[in-house]
N, C-alpha and C positions, 0 to 999 in steps of 0.2 A: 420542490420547485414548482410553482404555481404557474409560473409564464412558460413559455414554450425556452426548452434546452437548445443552448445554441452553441454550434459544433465548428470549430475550422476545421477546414479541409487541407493538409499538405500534399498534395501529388503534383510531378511534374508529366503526369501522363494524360492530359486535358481531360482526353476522351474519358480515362478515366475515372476524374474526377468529376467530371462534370454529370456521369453516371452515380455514382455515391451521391453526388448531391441531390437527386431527382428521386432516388430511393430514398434518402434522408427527408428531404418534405412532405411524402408522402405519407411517413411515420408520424408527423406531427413537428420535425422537430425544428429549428431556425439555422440555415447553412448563412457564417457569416461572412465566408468569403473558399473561394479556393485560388489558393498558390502556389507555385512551380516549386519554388527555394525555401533555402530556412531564415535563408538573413530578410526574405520578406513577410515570413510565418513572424518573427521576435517583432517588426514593425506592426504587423495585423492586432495581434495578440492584444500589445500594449494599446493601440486605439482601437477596437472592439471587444475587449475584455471577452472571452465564449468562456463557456465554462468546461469543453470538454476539446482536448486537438485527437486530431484523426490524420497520421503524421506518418509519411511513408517512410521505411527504413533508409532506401537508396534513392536518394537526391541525388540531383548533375551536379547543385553550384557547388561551393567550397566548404559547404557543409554539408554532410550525411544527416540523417533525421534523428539518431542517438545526438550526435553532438550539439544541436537543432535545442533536442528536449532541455539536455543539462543549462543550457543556456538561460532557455527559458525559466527553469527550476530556480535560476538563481535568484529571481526576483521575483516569480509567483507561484503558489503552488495552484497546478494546471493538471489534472488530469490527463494521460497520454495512452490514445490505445494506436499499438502500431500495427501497421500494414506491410505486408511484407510478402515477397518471391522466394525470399530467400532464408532459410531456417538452420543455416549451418550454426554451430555450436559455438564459435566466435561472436558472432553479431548478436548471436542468442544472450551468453554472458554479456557483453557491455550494453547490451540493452537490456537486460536484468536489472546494472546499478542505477538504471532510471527508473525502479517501481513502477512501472505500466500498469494500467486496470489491466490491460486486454491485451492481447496478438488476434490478428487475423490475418491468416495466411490467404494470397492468392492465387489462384483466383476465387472468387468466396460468394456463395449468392446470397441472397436479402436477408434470409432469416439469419445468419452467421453475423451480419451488422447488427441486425436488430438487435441480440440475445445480447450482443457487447456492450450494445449502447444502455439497453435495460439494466446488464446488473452492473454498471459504470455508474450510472443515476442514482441506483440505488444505494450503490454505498457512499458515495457524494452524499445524499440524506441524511446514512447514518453517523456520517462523522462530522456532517453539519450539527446531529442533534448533541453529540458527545463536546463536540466545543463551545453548545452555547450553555456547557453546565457552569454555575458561576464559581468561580475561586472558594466565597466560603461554603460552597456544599461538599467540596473536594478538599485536603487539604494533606501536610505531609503529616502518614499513619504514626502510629503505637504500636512499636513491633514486640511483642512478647516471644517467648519460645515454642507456644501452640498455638499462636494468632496474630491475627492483625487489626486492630482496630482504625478504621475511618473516621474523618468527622462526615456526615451526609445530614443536609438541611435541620442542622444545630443538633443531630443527634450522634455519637459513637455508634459506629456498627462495626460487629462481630465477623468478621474472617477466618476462619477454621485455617491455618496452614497447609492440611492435609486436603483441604478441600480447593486450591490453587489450582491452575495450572499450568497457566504461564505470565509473564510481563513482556508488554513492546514498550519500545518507545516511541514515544508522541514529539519531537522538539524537547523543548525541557520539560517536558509532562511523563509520566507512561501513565498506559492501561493495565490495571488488574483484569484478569479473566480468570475465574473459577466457578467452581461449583453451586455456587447463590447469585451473586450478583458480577457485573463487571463495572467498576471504575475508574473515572481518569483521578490519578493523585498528581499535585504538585512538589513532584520530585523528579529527578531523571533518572533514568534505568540505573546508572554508577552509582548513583549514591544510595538507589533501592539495595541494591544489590548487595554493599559494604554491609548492611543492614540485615539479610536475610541469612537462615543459618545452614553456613556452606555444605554442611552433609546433603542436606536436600534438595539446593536450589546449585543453579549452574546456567555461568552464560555460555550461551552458546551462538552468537552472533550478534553483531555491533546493536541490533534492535529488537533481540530477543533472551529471556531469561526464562529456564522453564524447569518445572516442579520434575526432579528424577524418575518419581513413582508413576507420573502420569506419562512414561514415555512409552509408546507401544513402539513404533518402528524404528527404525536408524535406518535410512538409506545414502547415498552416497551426497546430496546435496540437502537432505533434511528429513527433520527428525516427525514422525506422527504423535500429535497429541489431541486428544478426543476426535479421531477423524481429522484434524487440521492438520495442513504441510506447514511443518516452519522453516524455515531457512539456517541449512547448519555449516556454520562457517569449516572450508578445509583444514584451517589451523589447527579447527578446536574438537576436530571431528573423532582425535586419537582419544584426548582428553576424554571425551563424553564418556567414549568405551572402556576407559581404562575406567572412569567415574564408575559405572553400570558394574562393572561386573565385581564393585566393592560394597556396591548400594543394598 
């Protein structure tokens, strides 16, 4: 991002807000507005386009800041790091199924903004760079029984199976991540999946598919692979372990 990042603010706590935004400028960054409610967060949004919301969980008006996001989700994808008092494990989960970069609990000083806002940007970057790869360098693989072939800028590349470790999904895209390279393919996770051979591979949550061998932890909301938390579905949670201890 070249031009300065520019951030709505949702808090119906002025004072509050108006503090985050004085912190915010001073980082560099462009505050495009700060508002009370969320039915005036979805008007902002849409005629000031920001590219990052800073969106408190408990709003007054008729919408909460979870309900605020989904809203907004439905027409753009918007980055949301929430603010919040409050950490109870309800609000917790339905502000999970909005994908948040961030939480920052209050009260919070500067550097706890800042750190959100930096690796918020940051991964803004990297899935800018992963979208602007073009359709023919990515394409749907060549699944053998020990590989995977790609196409990558008019050439087939080699994927080891064994050297995988997981799939998300993109929209109707997913990402490979393994052990050489990561790719976005033109496929969606279901139809990767039908594809991949079930001894080894195993969904485990509506956006994620992940290689059995590379799974070191199982905790109660998700699974560790290479140091990464992935998100594991309750449903599927019996499944995995029943999976694991046949693998």
């Amino acid at each position: 991002m070249d031009n300065p990042v520019k951030i709505l603010i949702v808090e119906d706590e002025m004072i509050i807000g108006a503090n985050i935004s004085l912190q915010l400028s001073d980082l560099g960054y462009e505050v495009t507005g700060i508002v009370p409610r969320g039915e005036e967060a979805l008007i902002h949004m849409e005629q000031n386009k920001p590219d990052i919301v800073l969106l408190d969980i408990q709003l007054k008006g008729e919408l909460d800041g979870i309900e605020t996001a989904k809203l907004m989700q439905l027409t753009n994808h918007i980055p949301i790091i929430y603010l919040t008092a409050n950490t109870d494990e309800n609000h917790f989960n339905r502000a999970k199924e909005t994908n948040p970069y961030a939480f920052i609990s209050k009260p919070f000083k500067k550097l706890d903004l800042q750190h959100a806002i930096e690796l918020t940007v940051g991964r803004i970057k990297n899935e800018n760079n992963v979208n602007q790869i073009q359709e023919d360098d990515c394409s749907s693989p060549y699944i053998l029984s020990d590989s995977i072939f790609v196409k990558r800028n008019d050439k087939m590349v080699k994927i080891l199976i064994k050297d995988i470790y997981y799939f998300e999904a993109d929209r109707n895209y997913c990402k490979i991540y393994s052990k050489t390279r990561e790719c976005l393919l033109v496929m969606t996770l279901k139809d990767i999946g039908e594809k991949l051979p079930k001894e080894q591979f195993l969904r485990i949550h509506r956006s994620y598919i992940v290689n059995l061998s590379h799974v070191d932890e199982v905790a109660g909301s998700h699974v560790v692979v290479l140091k990464k938390a992935i998100p594991l579905s309750k449903a599927l949670r019996g499944k995995l372990l029943d999976r694991l201890q046949t693998f």
